[in-house]
C-alpha positions as MATLAB code, in Angstrom:
seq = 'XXXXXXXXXXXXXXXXXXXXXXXXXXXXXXXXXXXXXXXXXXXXXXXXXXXXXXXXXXXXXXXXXXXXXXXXXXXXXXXXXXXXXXXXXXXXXXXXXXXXXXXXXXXXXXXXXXXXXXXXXXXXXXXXXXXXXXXXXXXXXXXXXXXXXXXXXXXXXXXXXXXXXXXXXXXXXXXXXXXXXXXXXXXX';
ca = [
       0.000    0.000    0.000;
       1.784    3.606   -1.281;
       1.973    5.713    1.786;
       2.104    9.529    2.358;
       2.570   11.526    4.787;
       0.789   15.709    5.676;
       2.352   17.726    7.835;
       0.024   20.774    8.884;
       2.597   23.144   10.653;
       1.281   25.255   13.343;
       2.605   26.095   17.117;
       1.377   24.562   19.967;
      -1.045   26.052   22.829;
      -3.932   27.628   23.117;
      -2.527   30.461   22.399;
      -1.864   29.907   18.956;
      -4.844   27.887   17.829;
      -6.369   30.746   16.085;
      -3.668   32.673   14.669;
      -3.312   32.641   10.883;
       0.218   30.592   11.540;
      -1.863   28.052   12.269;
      -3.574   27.308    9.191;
      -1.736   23.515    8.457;
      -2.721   22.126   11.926;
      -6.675   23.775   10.582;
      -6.461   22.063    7.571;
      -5.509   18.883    9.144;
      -8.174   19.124   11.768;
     -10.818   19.707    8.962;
      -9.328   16.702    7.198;
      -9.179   14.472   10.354;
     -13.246   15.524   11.195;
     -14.058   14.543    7.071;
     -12.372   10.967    7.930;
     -14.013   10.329   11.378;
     -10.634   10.014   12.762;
      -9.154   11.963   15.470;
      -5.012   12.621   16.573;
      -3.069   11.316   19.100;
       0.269   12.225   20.793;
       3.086   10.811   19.244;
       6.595   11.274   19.023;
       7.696   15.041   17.797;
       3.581   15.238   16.862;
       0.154   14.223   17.030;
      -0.533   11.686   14.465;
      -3.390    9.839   12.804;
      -3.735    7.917    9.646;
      -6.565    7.090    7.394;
      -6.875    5.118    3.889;
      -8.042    6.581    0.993;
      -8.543    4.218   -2.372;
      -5.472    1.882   -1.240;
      -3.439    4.868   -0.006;
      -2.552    5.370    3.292;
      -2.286    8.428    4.422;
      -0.483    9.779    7.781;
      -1.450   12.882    8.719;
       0.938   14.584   11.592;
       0.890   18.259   13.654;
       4.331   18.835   14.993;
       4.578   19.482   18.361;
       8.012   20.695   18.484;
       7.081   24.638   17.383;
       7.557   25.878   13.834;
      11.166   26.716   14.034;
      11.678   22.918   14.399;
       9.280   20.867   11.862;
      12.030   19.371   10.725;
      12.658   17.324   13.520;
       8.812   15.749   13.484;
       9.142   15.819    9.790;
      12.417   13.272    9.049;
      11.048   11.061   12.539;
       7.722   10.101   10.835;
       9.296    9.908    6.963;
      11.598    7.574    8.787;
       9.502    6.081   11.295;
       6.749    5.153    8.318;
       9.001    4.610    5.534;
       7.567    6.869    3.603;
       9.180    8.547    0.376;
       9.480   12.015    0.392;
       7.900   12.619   -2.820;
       4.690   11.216   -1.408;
       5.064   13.938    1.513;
       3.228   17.421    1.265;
       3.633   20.049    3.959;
       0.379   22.503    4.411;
       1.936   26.443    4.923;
       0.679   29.621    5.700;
       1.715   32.153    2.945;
       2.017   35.912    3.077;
       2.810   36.433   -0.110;
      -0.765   35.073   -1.509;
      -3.646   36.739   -1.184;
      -6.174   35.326    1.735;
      -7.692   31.672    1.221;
      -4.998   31.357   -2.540;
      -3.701   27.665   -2.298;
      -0.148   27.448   -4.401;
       1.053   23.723   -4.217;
       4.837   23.029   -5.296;
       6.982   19.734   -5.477;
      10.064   21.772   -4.335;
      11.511   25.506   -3.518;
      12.704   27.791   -1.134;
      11.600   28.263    2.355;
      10.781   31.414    1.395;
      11.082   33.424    4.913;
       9.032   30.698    6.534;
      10.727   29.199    9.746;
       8.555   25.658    9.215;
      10.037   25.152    5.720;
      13.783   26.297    6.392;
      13.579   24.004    9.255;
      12.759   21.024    7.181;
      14.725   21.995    4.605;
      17.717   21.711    7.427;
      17.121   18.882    8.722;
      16.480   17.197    5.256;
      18.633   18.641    3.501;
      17.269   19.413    0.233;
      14.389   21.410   -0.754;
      12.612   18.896   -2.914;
       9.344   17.780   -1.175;
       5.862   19.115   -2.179;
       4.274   21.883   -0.107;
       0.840   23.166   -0.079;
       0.625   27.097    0.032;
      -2.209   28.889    1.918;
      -2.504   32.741    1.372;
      -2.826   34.806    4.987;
      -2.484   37.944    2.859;
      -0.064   40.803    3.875;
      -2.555   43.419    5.263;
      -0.603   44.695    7.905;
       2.123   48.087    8.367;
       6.300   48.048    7.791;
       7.822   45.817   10.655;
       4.471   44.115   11.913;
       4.784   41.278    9.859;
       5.482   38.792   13.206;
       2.405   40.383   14.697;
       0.246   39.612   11.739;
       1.709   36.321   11.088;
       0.756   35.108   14.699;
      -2.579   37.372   15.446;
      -5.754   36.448   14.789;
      -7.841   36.093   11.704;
     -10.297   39.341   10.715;
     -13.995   38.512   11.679;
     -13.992   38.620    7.912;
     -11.846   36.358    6.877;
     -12.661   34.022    9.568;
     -16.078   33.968    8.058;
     -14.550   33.400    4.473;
     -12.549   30.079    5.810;
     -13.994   27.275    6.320;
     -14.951   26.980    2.292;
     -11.017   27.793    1.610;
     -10.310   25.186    3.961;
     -12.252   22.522    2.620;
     -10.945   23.698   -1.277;
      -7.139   22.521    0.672;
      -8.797   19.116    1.922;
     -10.171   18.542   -2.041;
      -6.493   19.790   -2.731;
      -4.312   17.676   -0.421;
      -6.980   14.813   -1.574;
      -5.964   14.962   -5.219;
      -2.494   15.025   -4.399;
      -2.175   11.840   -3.011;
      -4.850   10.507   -5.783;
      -4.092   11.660   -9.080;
      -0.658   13.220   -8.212;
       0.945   17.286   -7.651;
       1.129   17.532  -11.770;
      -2.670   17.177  -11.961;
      -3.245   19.109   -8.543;
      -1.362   22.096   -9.291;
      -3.364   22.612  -12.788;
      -6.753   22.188  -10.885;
      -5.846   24.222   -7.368;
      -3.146   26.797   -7.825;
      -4.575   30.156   -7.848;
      -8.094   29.391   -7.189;
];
């Protein structure tokens, strides 16, 4: 059975749970309630799996902060066997416009401390990764502030159907592949 593994990235605490930082462990979490399947604690992250058409699919929330995914990430690739190019990683994305999904099979970290932690601990840069736009509606030097604050009452009325678009989106990956995925979800 082919076997991949989605990492939502977030911080941990209550704290957090709202800010737009968060949007990977949200998209897991709406992915997890579709499936009837909840997480447990596991080692570096909570973890659950589900199947999906003779796929199985891990999904896992590092627990380790954003600044180091990478740990979480390389312990469950290893720990599952799983090859990275079945691996996507669900981001939060200030350079997109709010609720824009962008899915690559490799780049940068762009700024993002999640990413250039993985891309540390990895090594290389070549793994697929799931964009979600947060927008970049805030003044010079508040960028940390917007990153971790809260979503608008507006936009936290516009997400749930954005978040559901990355469920169909993470969904195709795994099915019909990232070529396929990005044609049908990047940009809308």
């Amino acid at each position: 059975m082919k076997k991949y593994l989605i990492v939502g990235l977030g911080n941990i605490g209550a704290e957090y749970s709202e800010t737009r930082h968060n949007i990977g462990f949200k998209i897991l979490d709406a992915l997890a309630r579709a499936s009837n399947i909840s997480f447990a604690p596991g080692r570096y992250a909570d973890h659950t799996s589900y199947s999906l058409k003779g796929r199985q699919i891990h999904l896992i929330k590092p627990t380790t902060y954003m600044n180091l995914s990478g740990k979480a990430v390389n312990y469950w690739l290893q720990e599952e066997k799983i090859p990275l190019h079945h691996t996507l990683v669900i981001v939060d994305e200030i350079a997109l416009p709010f609720g824009a999904l962008r899915l690559k099979t490799k780049g940068s970290d762009g700024g993002h401390n999640g990413l250039k932690s993985i891309n540390q601990v990895l090594g290389r840069q070549d793994y697929a990764r799931l964009r979600f736009g947060i927008g970049n509606d805030y003044p010079k030097g508040m960028q940390v502030d917007y990153v971790l604050g809260e979503w608008s009452p507006e936009q936290k009325e516009a997400l749930s159907p954005r978040i559901q678009l990355a469920t169909e989106a993470i969904e195709s990956f795994v099915l019909a592949g990232p070529q396929l995925t990005m044609t049908q979800f990047n940009g809308q």
